[in-house]
C-alpha positions in Angstrom: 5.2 -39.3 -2.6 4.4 -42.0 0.2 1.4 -43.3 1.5 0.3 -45.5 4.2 -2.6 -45.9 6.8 -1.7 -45.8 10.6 -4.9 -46.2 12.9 -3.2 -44.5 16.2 -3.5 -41.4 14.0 -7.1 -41.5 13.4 -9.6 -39.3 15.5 -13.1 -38.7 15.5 -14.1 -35.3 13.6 -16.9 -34.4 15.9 -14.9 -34.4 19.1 -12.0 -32.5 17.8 -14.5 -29.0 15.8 -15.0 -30.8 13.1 -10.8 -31.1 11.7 -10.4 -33.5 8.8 -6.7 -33.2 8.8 -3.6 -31.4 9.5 -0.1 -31.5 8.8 2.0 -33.0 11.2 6.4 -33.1 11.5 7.3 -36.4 10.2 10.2 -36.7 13.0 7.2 -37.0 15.0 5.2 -40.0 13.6 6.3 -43.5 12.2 7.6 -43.3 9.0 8.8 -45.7 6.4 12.4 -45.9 6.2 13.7 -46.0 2.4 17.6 -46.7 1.6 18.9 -45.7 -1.5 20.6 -48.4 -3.3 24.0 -48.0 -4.8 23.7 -44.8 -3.2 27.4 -42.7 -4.7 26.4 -39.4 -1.7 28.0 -39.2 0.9 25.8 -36.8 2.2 22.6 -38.9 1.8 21.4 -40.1 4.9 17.7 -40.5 4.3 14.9 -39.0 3.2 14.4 -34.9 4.5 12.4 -34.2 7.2 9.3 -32.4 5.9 5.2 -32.5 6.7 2.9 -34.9 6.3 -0.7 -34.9 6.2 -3.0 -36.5 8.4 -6.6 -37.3 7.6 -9.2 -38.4 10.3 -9.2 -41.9 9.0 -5.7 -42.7 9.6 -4.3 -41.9 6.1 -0.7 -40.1 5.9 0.6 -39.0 2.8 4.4 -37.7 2.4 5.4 -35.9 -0.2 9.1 -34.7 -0.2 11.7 -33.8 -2.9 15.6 -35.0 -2.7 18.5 -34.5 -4.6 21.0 -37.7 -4.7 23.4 -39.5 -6.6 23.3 -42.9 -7.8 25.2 -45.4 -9.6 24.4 -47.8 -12.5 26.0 -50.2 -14.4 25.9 -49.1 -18.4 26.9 -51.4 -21.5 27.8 -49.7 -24.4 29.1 -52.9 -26.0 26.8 -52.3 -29.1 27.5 -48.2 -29.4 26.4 -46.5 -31.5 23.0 -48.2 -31.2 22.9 -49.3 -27.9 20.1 -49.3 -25.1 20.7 -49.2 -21.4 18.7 -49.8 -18.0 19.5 -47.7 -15.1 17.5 -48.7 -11.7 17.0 -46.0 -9.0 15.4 -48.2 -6.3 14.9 -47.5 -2.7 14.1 -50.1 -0.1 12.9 -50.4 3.3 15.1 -51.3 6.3 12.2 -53.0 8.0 9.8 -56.0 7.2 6.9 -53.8 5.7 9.1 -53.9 3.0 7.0 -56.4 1.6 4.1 -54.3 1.4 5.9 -51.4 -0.6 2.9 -51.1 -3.3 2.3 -48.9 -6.5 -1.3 -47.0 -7.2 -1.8 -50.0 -10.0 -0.7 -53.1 -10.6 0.0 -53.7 -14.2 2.4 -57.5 -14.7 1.8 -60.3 -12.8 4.7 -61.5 -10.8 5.0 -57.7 -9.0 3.7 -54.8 -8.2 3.9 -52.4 -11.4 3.0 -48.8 -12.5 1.8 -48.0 -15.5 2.6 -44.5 -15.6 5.4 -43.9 -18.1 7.6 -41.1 -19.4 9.1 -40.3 -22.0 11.9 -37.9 -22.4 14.1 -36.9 -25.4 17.4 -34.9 -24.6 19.8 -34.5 -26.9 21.1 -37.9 -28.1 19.3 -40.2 -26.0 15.6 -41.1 -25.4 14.8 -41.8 -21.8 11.8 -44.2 -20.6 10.7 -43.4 -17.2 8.5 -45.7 -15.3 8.1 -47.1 -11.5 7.9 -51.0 -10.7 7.9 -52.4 -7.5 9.1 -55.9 -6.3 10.3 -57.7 -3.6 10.3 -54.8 -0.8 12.1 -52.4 -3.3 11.1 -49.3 -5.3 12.5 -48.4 -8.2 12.4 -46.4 -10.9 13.4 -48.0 -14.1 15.1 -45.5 -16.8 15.5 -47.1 -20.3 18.4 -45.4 -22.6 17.5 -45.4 -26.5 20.8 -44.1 -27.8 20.0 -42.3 -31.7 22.3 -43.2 -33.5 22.3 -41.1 -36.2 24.9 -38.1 -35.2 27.3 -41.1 -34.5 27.2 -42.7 -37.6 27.5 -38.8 -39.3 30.2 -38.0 -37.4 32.2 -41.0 -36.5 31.7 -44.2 -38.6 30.8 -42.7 -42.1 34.2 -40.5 -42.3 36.2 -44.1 -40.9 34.2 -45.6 -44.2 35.1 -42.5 -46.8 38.3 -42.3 -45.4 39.2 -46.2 -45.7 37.7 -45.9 -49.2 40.0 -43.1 -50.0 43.5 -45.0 -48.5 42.4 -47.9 -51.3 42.5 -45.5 -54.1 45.5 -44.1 -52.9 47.0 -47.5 -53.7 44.9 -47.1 -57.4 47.0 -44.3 -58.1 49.7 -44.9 -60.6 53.3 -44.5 -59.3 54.1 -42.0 -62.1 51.5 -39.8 -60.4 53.2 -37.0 -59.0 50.9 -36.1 -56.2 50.3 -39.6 -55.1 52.7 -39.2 -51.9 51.3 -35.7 -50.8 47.8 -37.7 -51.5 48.5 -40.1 -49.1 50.0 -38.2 -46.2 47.1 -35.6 -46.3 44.8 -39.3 -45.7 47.2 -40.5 -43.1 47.0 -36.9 -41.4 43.3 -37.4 -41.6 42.8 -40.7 -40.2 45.0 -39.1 -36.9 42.8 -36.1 -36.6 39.6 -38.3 -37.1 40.9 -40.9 -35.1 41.5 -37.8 -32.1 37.8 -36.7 -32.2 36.6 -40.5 -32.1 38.2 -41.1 -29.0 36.3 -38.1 -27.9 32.8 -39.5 -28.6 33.7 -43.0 -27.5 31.7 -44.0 -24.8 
């Protein structure tokens, strides 16, 4: 949603039976042209063409819905208990770029929004919020990875498994089974080590 006052829309309610506002095409008014950063569509072009509404006093307010896709650059140096920052940030083309605002500042230094969300899906925990600085939009998504199916799953049979190699070593040699002990490990380190590969970021 977009919002921005343009005077040459403004009229006088009493000349024109009394209208407050109306919806206009947006192909037909100024508009504020947004880029998508890192932008991975080839389809994207801009924004879609939709209507806006006009008020009496000048104010237009856009409010259009688009699917993209974007890029980001992810560290998961630190798996299983890493965190991540993805930036989806538009910009403007033009020099009212600098007057790209948010409903409420909340940091000094920029433009910020407190409105957060919080969203938990499956593994990760997402932190949703909008900030905007230096003639760019942006929503900022924060990755909180939960680490506890990893280490279930991944690094605890590595540790039990390592654990159980030693022993294997323990055994004495006039053990008869200590070979077929051994092997079955080994054969269970490859399968293990299969699946890991699988979760591995």
């Amino acid at each position: 949603q977009q919002d921005w006052e343009d005077p040459r829309l403004a009229w006088i309610e009493q000349e024109y039976n009394d209208i407050k506002s109306l919806f206009l095409p947006v192909t037909r008014i100024w508009k504020p042209t947004l880029l998508l950063r890192k932008n991975a569509d080839t389809n994207y072009k801009s924004l879609p063409a939709s209507k806006v509404l006009v008020t009496s006093e000048g104010h237009v307010n856009w409010t259009v819905e688009a699917l993209t896709t974007t890029t980001c650059t992810l560290d998961p140096y630190l798996f299983p208990v890493d965190t991540m920052k993805c930036p989806i940030c538009f910009e403007s083309s033009i020099s009212a770029g600098e007057q790209l605002q948010c409903p409420s500042a909340e940091r000094p230094g920029y433009n910020g929004c407190k409105t957060q969300t919080k969203i938990t899906a499956g593994q990760w925990t997402v932190v949703a919020y909008l900030q905007v600085e230096a003639g760019k939009g942006c929503m900022m998504l924060d990755f909180t990875r939960d680490p506890i199916y990893h280490i279930a799953t991944t690094i605890s049979p590595c540790i039990i498994l390592a654990a159980l190699m030693v022993i294997t070593f323990a055994t004495p040699i006039e053990k008869s089974d200590r070979i077929g002990f051994g092997i079955t490990i080994l054969l269970a380190m490859v399968v293990s080590l299969v699946v890991i590969t699988d979760f591995l970021p």
